[in-house]
C-alpha positions in Angstrom: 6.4 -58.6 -67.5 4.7 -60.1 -64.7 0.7 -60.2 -66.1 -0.3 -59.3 -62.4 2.0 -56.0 -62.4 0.7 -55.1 -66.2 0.3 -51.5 -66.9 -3.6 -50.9 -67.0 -3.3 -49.1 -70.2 -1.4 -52.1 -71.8 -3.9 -54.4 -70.8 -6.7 -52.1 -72.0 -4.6 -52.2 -75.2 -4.6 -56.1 -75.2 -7.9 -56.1 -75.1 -8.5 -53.4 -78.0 -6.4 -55.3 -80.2 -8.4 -59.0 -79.4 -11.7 -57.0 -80.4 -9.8 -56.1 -83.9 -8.2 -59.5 -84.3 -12.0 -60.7 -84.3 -13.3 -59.0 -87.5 -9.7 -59.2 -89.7 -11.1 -62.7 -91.3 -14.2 -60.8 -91.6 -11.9 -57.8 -92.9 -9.7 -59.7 -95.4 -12.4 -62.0 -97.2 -14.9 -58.7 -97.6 -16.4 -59.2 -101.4 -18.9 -56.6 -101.1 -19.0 -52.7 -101.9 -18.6 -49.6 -99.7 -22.7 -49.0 -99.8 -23.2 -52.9 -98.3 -24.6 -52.8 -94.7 -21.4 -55.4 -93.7 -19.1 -53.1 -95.0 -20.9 -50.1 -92.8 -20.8 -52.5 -89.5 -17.1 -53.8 -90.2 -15.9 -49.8 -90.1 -17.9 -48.7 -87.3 -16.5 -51.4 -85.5 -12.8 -50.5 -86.5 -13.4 -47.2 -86.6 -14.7 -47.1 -82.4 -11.6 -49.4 -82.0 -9.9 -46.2 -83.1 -11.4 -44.0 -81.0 -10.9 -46.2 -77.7 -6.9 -46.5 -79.2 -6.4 -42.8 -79.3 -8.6 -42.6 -75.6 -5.9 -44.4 -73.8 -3.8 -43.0 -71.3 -0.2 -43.3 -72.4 1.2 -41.2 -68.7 3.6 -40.4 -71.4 5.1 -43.8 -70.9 7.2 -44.6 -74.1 6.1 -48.1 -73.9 2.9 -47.6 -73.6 3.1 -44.9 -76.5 4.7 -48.0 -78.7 2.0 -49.7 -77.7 -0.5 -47.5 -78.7 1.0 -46.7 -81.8 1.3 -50.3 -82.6 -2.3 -51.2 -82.2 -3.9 -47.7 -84.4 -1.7 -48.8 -87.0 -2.9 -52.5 -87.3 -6.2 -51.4 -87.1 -6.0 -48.5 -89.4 -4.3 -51.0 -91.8 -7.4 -53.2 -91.5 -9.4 -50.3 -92.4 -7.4 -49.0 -95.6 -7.7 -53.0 -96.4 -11.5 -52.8 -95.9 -11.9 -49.9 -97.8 -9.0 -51.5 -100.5 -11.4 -54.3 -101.1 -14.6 -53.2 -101.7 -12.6 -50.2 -103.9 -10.6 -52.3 -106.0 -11.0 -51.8 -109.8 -11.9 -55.4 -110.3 -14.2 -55.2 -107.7 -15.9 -52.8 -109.8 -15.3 -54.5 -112.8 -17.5 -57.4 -111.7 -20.2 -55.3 -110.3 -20.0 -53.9 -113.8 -21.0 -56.7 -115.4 -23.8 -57.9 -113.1 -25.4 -54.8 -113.3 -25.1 -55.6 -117.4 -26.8 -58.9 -116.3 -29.6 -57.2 -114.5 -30.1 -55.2 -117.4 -30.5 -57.5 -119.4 -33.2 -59.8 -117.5 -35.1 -56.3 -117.1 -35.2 -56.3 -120.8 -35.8 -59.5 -121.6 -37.8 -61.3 -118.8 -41.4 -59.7 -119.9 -42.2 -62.6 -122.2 -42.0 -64.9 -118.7 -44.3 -62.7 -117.3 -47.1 -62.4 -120.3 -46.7 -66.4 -120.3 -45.0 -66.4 -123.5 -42.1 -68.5 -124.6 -39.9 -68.9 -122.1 -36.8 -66.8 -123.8 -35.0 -65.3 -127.0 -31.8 -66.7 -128.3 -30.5 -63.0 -127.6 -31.5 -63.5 -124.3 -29.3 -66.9 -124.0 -26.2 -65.4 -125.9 -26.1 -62.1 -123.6 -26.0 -64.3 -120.5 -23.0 -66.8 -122.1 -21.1 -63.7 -123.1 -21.8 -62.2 -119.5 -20.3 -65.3 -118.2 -17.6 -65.6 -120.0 -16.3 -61.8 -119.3 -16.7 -63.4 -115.5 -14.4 -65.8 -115.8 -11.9 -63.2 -117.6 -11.9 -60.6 -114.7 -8.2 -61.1 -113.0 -8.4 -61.9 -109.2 -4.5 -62.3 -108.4 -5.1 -64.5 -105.7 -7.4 -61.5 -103.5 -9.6 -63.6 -101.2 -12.2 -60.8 -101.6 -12.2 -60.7 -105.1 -12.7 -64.2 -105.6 -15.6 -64.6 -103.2 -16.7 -61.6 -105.4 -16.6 -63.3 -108.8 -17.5 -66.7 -107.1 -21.0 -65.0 -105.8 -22.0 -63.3 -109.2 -21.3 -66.2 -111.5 -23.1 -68.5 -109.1 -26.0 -66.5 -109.9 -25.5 -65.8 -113.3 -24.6 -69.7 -114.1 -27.8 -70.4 -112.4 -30.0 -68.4 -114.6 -28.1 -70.1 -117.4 -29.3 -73.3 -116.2 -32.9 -72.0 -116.2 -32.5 -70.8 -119.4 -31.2 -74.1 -120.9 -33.8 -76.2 -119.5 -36.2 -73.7 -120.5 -34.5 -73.6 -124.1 -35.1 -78.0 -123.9 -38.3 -78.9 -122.6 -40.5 -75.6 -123.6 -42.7 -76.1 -126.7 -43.9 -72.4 -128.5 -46.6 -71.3 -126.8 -49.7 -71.1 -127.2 -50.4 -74.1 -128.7 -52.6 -75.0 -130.8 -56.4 -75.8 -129.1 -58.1 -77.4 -132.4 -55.5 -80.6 -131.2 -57.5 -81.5 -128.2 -59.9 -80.0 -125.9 -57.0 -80.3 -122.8 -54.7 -78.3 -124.6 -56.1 -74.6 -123.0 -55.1 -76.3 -119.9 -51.8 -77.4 -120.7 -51.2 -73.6 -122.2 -52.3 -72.4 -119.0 -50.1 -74.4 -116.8 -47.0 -73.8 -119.1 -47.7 -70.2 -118.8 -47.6 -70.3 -115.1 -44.2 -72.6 -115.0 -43.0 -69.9 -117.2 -43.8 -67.4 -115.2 -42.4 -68.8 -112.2 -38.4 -69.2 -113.8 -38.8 -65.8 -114.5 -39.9 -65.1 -110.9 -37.0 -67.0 -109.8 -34.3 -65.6 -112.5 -35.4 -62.0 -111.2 -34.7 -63.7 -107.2 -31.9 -64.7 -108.4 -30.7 -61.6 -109.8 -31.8 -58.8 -107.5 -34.5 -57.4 -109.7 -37.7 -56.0 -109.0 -40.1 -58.4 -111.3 -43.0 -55.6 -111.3 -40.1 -53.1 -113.2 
């Protein structure tokens, strides 16, 4: 069909269907849950797509009413895929565990705040075995559940690292201050550098450090 003698409808189609196109990467790769404010934008944005499918005039046209019904079902696919990905049972699986992990820094991260030593071997062994349940959850090749398990054990493996350098270098606190008259100093300081990894595993992990 000549572009110059296209159908207005179609072309307002055409151009329905490049706003949709835009957001499927977005659409496809979506890791997050349903209460995530991307997942809110990315169906309001389908979701009006809709709205402007279902507004255009088909003249009762059978190729325009093809048309039409072409483009509300691509873009309710990407929706049911939207809504698919942030659903999925894995998804919640891994959100699952993270929220074990945050439960268990909220437990266990007051000694970083009261300046004493730096963790517990329970501590250690919860996040290991939280990590290792990770790497367990099945993706089947899902884009958006491996940017989903990619994200959390990121986090997770980088509290681990805290934890092992913590579990290295950090001498049992306090220490003794009949050894030498710096030694209430050097408590001090390894007090606050305790209390700043535990500031930054509770960054790291979406917890309040003040619970």
């Amino acid at each position: 069909m000549d572009m110059g003698n296209q159908h207005p409808s179609i072309s307002r189609l055409q151009e329905i269907q490049k706003e949709v196109k835009s957001v499927e990467q977005q659409v496809v790769g979506f890791s997050g849950l349903s209460d995530d404010k991307n997942y809110k934008k990315l169906e309001r944005i389908l979701t009006k797509q809709l709205f402007e499918i279902d507004s255009v005039d088909t003249e009762g046209k059978g190729d325009i009413q093809q048309a039409r019904k072409r483009a509300a079902q691509e873009t309710e696919r990407l929706l049911k895929e939207l809504e698919q990905n942030a659903n999925h049972p894995h998804r919640i699986e891994i959100q699952n565990i993270f929220e074990e992990a945050q439960s268990l820094v909220r437990e266990k991260i007051v000694p970083f705040y009261n300046g004493g030593n730096c963790v517990t071997d329970e501590f250690e062994e919860g996040i290991q075995d939280i990590i290792l349940r990770l790497t367990h959850v099945k993706t089947g090749g899902k884009i958006s559940l491996r940017k989903a398990r990619y994200h959390t054990l990121t986090k997770i493996c980088a509290v681990q690292e805290i934890i092992e350098d913590c579990m290295k270098k950090q001498p049992s606190l306090p220490l003794s201050e009949d050894a030498h008259p710096s030694v209430a100093k050097i408590n001090f300081v390894m007090c606050e550098v305790n209390k700043a990894r535990g500031v930054l595993i509770a960054l790291l992990m979406g917890v309040n450090n003040n619970e």
